[in-house]
Backbone as a ProteinNet text record, in pm:
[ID]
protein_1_A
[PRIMARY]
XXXXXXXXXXXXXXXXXXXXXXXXXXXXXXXXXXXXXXXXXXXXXXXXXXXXXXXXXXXXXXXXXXXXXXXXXXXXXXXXXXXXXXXXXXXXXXXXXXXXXXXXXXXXXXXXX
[TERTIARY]
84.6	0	89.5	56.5	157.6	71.5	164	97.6	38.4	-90.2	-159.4	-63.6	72.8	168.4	277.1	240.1	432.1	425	369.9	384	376	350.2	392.5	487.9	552.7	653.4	659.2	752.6	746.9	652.3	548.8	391.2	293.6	282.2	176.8	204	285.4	291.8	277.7	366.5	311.7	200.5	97.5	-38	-70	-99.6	-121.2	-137.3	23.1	17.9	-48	-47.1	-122.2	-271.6	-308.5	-495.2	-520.9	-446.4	-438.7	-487.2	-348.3	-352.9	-441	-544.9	-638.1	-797.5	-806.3	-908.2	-889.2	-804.1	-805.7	-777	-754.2	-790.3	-916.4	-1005.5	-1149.7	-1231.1	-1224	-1244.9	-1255.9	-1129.7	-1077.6	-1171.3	-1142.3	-1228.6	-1364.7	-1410.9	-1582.8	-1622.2	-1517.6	-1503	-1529	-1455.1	-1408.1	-1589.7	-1617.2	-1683.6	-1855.7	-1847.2	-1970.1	-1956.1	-1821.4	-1807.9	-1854.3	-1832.9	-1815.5	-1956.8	-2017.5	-2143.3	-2239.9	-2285.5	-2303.1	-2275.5	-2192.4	-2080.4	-2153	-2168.4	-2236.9	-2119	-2051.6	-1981.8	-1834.7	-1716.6	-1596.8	-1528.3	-1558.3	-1476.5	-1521.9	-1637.9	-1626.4	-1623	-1523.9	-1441.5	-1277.6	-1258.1	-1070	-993.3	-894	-781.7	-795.9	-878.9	-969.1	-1028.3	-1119.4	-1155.9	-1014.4	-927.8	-848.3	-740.9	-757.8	-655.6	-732.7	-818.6	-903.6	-916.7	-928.9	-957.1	-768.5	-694.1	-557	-531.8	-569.7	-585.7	-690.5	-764	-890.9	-807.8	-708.6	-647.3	-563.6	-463.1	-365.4	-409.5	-541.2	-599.1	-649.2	-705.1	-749.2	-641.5	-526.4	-366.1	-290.2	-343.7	-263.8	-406.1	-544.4	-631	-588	-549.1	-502.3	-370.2	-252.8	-136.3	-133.6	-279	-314	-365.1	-434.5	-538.9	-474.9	-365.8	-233.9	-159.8	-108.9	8.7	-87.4	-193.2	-297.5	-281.9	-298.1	-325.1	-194.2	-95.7	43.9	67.1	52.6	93.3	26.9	-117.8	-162.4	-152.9	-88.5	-54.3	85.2	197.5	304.7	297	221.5	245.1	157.9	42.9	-8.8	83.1	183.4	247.4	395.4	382.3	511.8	460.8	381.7	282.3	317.7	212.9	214.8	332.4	425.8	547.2	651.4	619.1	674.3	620.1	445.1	422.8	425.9	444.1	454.5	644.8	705.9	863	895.7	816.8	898.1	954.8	898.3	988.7	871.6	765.6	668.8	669.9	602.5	582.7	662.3	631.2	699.4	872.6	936.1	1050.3	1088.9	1038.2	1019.4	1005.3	936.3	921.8	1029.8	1131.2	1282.9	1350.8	1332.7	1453.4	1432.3	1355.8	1307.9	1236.3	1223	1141.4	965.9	972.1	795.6	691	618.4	532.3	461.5	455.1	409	223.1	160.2	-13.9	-32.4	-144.9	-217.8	-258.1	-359.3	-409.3	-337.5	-368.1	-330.2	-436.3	-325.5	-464.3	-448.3	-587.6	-550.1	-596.6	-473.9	-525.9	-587.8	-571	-600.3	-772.7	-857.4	-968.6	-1033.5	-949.4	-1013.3	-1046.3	-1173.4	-1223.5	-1238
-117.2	0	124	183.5	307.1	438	551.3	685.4	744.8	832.8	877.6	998.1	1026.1	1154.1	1122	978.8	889.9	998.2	1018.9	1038.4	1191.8	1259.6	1405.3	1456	1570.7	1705.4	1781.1	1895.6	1996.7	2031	2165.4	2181.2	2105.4	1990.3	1949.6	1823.1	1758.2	1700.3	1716.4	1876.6	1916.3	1950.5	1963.5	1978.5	1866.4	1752.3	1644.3	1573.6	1604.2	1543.6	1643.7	1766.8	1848.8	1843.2	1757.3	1758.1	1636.2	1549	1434.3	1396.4	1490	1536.3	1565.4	1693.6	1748	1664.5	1528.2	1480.8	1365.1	1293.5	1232.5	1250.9	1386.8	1447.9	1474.1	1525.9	1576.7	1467	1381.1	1212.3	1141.3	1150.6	1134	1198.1	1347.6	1434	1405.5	1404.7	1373.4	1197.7	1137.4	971.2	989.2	1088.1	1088	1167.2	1311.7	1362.6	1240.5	1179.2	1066.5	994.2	942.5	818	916.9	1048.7	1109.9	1214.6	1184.1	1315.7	1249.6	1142.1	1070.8	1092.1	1106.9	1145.2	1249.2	1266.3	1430.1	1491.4	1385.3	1428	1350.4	1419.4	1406.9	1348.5	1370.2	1325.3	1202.7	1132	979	893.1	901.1	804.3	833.9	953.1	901.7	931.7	824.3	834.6	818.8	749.2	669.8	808.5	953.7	1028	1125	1115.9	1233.6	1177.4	1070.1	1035.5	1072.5	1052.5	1103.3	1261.3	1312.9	1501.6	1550	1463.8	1501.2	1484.5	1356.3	1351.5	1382.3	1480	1524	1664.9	1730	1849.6	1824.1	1708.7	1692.5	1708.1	1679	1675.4	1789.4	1877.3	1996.8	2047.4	2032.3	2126.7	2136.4	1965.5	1872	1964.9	1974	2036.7	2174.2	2262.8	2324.2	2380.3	2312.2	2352.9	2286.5	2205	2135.7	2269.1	2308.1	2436	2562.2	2575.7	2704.6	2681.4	2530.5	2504.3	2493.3	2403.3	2439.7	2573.1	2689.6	2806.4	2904.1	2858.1	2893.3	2829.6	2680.2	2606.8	2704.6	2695.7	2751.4	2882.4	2958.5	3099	3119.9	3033.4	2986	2982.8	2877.1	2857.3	2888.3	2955.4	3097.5	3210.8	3250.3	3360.8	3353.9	3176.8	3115.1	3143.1	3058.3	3102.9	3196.6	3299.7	3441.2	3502.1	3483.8	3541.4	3506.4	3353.3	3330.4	3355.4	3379.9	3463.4	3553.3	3649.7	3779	3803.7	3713.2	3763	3702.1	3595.2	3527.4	3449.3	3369.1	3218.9	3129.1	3139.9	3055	2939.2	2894.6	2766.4	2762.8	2852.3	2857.7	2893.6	2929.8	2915.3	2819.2	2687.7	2610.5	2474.2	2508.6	2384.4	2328.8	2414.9	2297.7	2269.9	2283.9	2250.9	2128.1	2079.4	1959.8	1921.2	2012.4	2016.9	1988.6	1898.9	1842.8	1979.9	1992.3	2092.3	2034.7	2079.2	1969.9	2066.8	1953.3	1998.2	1926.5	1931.6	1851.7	1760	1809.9	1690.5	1667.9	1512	1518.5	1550	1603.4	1603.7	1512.1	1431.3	1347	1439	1389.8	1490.5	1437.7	1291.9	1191.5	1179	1238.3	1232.6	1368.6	1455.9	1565	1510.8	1592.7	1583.8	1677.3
0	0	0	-71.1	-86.8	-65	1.6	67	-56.6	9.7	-170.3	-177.9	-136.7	-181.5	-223	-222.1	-312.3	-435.3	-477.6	-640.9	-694.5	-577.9	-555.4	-500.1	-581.2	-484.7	-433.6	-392	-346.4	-324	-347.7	-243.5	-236.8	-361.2	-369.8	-264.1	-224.7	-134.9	2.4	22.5	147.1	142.7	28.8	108.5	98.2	28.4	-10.9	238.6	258.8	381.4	463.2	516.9	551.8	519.6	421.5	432.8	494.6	440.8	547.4	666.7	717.7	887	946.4	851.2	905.5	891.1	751.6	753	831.3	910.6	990.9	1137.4	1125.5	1338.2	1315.4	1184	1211.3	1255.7	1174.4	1191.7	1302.7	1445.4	1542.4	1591.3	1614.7	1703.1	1706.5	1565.3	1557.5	1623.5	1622.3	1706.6	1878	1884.3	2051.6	2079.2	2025.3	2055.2	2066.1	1949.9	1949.5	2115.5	2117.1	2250.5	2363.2	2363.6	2529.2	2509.6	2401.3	2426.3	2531.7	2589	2665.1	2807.7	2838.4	2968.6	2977.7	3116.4	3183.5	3283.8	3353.6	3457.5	3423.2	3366.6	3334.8	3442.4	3591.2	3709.5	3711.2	3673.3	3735.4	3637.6	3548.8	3466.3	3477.8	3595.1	3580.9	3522.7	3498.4	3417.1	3288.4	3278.6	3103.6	3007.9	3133.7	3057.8	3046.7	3139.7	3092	3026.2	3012.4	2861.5	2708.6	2731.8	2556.3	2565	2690.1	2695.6	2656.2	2675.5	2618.5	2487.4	2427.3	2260.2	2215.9	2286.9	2253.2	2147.4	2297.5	2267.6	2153.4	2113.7	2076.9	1949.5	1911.2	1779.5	1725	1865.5	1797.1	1778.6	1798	1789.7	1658.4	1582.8	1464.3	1386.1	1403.2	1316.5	1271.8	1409.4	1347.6	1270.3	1360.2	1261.6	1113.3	1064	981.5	863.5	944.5	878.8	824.4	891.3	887.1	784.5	778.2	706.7	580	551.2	422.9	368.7	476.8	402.1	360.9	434.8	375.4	232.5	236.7	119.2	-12.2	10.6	-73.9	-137.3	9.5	-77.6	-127.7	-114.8	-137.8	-268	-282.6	-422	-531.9	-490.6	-573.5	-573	-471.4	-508.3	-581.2	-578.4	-674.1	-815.8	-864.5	-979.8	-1031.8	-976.8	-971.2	-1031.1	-947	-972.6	-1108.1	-1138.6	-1221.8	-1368.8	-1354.7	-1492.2	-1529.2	-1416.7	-1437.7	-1501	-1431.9	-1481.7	-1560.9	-1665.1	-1767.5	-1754.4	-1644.3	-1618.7	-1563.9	-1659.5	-1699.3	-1747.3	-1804.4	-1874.4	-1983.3	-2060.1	-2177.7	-2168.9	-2063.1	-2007.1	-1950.6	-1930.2	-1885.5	-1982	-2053.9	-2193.9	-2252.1	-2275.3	-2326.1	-2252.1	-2093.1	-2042.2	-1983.6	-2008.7	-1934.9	-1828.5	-1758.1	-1608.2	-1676.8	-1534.8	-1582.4	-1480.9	-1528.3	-1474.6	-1328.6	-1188.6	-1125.8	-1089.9	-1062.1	-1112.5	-966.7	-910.6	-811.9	-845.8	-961.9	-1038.4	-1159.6	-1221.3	-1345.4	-1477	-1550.7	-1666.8	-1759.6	-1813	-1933.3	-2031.3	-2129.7	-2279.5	-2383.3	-2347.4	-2452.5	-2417.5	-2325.7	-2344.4	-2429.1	-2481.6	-2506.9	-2701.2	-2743.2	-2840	-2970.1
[MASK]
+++++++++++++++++++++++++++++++++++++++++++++++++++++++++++++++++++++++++++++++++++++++++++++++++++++++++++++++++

């Protein structure tokens, strides 16, 4: 089984793992929150409830340095973009030298008509 970011680079990987992060603490959190909406009184379960109220936190922490690093990535590399069409070291600066263009998604061309 291989990670769904084997096959990505530079930003698209770091967001690739950064959404990750964040759709499996939401996941977690919305798990924990189902098991304990039940619970009225946090003191008479112990050690048992304040071990999940700690990875309760740990998750809202990973959600958000999840949510931050998303919105850096993304303006990163819109202002990479950006920058590189405006100065001429676009695509078309880019086309003979060999460098593959990297996309999030891929596009097939062979479906177009």
């Amino acid at each position: 089984m291989s990670m769904p970011w084997s096959k990505f680079e530079g930003p698209a990987k770091v967001l690739m793992i950064l959404v990750t992060i964040l759709l499996v603490s939401l996941g977690l959190c919305g798990l924990q929150w189902g098991i304990f909406s039940g619970i009225a009184d946090t003191r008479s379960g112990g050690f048992f409830v304040g071990i999940f109220l700690v990875l309760g936190y740990a998750e809202l922490l990973a959600i958000a340095v999840s949510l931050v690093g998303t919105v850096v990535v993304l303006a990163f590399w819109g202002l990479r973009t950006l920058y590189r069409r405006l100065s001429g070291h676009g695509l078309a600066a880019t086309a003979g030298k060999g460098e593959e263009i990297q996309t999030l998604f891929p596009r097939d061309d062979d479906d177009r008509s």
